[in-house]
C-alpha positions in Angstrom: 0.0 0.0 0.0 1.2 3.6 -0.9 2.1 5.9 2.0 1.1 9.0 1.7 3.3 12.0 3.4 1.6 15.6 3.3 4.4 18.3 3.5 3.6 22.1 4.9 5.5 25.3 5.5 5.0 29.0 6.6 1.4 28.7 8.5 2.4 31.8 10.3 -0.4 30.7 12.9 -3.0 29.7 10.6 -3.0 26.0 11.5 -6.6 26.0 10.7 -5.2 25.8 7.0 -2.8 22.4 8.0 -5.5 20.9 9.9 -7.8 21.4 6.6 -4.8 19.9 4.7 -4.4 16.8 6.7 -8.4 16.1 6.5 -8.3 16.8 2.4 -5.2 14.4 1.8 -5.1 12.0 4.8 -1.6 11.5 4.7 0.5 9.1 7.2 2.7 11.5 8.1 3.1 15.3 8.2 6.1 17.3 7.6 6.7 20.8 8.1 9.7 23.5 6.7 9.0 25.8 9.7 7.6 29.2 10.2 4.5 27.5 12.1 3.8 31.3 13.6 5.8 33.5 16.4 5.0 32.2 19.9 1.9 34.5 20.6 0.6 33.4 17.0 0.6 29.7 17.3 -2.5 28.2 19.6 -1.2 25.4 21.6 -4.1 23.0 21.4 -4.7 23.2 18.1 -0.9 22.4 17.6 -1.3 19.5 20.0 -4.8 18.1 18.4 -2.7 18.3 15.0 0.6 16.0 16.3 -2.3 14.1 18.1 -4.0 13.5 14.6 -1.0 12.6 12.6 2.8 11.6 13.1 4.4 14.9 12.4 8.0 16.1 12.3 9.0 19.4 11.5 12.5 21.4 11.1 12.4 25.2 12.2 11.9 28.8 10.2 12.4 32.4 11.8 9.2 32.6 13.0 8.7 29.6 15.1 7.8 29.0 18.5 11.1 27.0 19.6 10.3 26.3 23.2 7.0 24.4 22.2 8.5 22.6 18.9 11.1 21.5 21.4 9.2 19.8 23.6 6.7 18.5 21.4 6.8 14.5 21.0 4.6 12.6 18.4 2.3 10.1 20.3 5.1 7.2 20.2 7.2 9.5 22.1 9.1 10.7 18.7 10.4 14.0 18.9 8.3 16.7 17.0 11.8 18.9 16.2 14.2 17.3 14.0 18.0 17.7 15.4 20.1 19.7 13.0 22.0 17.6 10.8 20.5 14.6 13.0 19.3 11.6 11.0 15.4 10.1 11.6 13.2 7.2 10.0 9.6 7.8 10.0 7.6 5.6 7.9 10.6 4.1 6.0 12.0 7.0 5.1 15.4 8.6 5.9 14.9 12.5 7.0 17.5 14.9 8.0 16.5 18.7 8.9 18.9 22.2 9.1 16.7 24.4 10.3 17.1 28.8 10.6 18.1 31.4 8.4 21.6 32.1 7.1 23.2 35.2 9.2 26.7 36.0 9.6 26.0 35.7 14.1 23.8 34.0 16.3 22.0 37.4 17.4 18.8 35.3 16.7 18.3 32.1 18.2 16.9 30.8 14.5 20.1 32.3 12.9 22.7 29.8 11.1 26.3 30.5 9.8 27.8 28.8 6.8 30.1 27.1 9.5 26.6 25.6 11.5 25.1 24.3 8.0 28.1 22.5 6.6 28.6 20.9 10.0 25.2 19.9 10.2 25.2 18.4 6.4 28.2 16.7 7.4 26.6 15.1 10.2 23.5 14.2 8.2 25.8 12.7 5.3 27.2 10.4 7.4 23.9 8.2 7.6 23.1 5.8 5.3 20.4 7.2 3.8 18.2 10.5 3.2 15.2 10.2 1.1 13.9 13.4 2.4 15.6 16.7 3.6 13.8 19.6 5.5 15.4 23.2 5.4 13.6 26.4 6.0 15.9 27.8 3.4 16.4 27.2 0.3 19.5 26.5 -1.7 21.1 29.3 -4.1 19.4 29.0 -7.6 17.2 25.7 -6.7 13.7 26.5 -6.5 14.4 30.1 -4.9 12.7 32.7 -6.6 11.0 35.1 -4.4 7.2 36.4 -6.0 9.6 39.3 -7.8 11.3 36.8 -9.8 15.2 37.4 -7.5 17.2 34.1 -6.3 16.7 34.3 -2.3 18.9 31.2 -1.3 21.9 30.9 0.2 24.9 28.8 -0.9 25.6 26.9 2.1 22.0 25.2 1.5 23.1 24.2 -2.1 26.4 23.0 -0.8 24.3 21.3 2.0 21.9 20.0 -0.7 25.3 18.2 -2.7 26.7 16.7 0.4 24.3 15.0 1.6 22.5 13.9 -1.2 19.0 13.6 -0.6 16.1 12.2 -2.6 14.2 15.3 -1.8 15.0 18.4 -0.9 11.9 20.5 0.9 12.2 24.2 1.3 10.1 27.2 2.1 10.6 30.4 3.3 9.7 32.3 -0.1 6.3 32.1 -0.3 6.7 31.1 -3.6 5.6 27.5 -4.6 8.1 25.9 -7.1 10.2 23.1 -7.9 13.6 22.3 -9.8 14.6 18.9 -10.9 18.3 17.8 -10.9 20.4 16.0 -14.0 20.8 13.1 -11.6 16.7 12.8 -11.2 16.8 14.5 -7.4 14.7 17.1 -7.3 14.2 20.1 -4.7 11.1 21.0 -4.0 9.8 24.6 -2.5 6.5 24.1 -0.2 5.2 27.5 -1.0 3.1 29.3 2.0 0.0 26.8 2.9 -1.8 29.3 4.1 -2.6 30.2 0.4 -3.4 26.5 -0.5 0.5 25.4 -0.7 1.6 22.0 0.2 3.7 19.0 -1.3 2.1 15.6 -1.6 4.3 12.5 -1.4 3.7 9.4 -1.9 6.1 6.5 -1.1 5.7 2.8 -2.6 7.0 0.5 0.0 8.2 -2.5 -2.2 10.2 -0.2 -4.6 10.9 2.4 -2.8 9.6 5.2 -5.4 9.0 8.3 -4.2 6.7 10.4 -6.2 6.4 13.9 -5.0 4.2 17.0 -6.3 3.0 19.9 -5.8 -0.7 20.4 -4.8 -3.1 22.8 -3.0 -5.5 21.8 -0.6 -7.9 24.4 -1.3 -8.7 22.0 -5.0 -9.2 19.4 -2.7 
């Protein structure tokens, strides 16, 4: 049977719009690129129904409340927030996550340097497989254009993107739904904002291990 993974990213609070995702596409798993809403924008117990509903994982934006995501644990006691650079399996699939922004300090606590991304792909390239990596930002000229048609990646997410490898490579951050397939068939895929109907539907066949991935709005149903 086809497993069916339902990605979002940049609710900015509105979880009403990833709860309304979830119930259109019924997916076996939920993953997120961040930007779920500041702390006073994201309601708890709707956060908490949503984990409840479906296994969920999730790497981090600039606009996230960290505290919460931190503590958060799926209900078979799974960690909600994936480690930078730390490898998971959910489903059968390989994950790996660098969350933040790229920033030359860590003034913000969701700021990365080029230094904290290539140590975190190194980390993540050392397991034995990734089918599916989360970033909040997107890699330099891979499904980065920003609504005004400029590249808004960074290169350490591209360089990220080439050493570890992965099958897919989900992004955000842009509002800007797109995608960019690779010579080598890998392909990185930009969630867009949900709120506006964005999301990435995957669907993973067990026995082959094909991952077919698109992208979708819940609003067509």
């Amino acid at each position: 049977m086809v497993v069916r993974v339902l990605v979002v990213s940049d609710l900015h609070g509105d979880l009403a719009s990833a709860r309304a995702a979830v119930d259109g596409f019924r997916p076996a798993l939920l993953l997120c690129c961040g930007d779920w809403g500041d702390p006073g924008e994201v309601d708890e117990a709707a956060f908490r129904g949503l984990i409840e509903q479906v296994p969920t994982y999730s790497t981090f934006g600039n606009h996230d409340p960290l505290g919460l995501l931190r503590e958060a644990r799926n209900r078979d006691g799974s960690p909600v927030l994936l480690g930078q650079g730390e490898p998971a399996l959910a489903m059968g699939l390989g994950l790996a996550s660098i969350g933040g922004i790229w920033a030359r300090s860590h003034r913000k606590p969701y700021y990365v340097t080029d230094t904290d991304v290539a140590e975190a792909a190194a980390r993540a390239q050392k397991s034995r497989r990734v089918d599916i990596l989360l970033t909040h930002a997107c890699p330099v000229g891979l499904a980065d254009l920003t609504p005004s048609g400029r590249h808004g990646g960074q290169r350490c997410f591209l360089d990220a993107n080439r050493t570890i490898a992965p099958r897919l490579h989900l992004c955000g951050h842009l509002h800007h739904a797109q995608e960019r397939t690779l010579r080598d068939g890998r392909r990185v895929l930009n969630v867009g904002a949900t709120p506006e109907g964005s999301v990435v539907v995957i669907e993973l066949d067990p026995d082959s291990r094909a991952l077919d991935a698109r992208l979708a709005s819940w609003k067509n149903g």
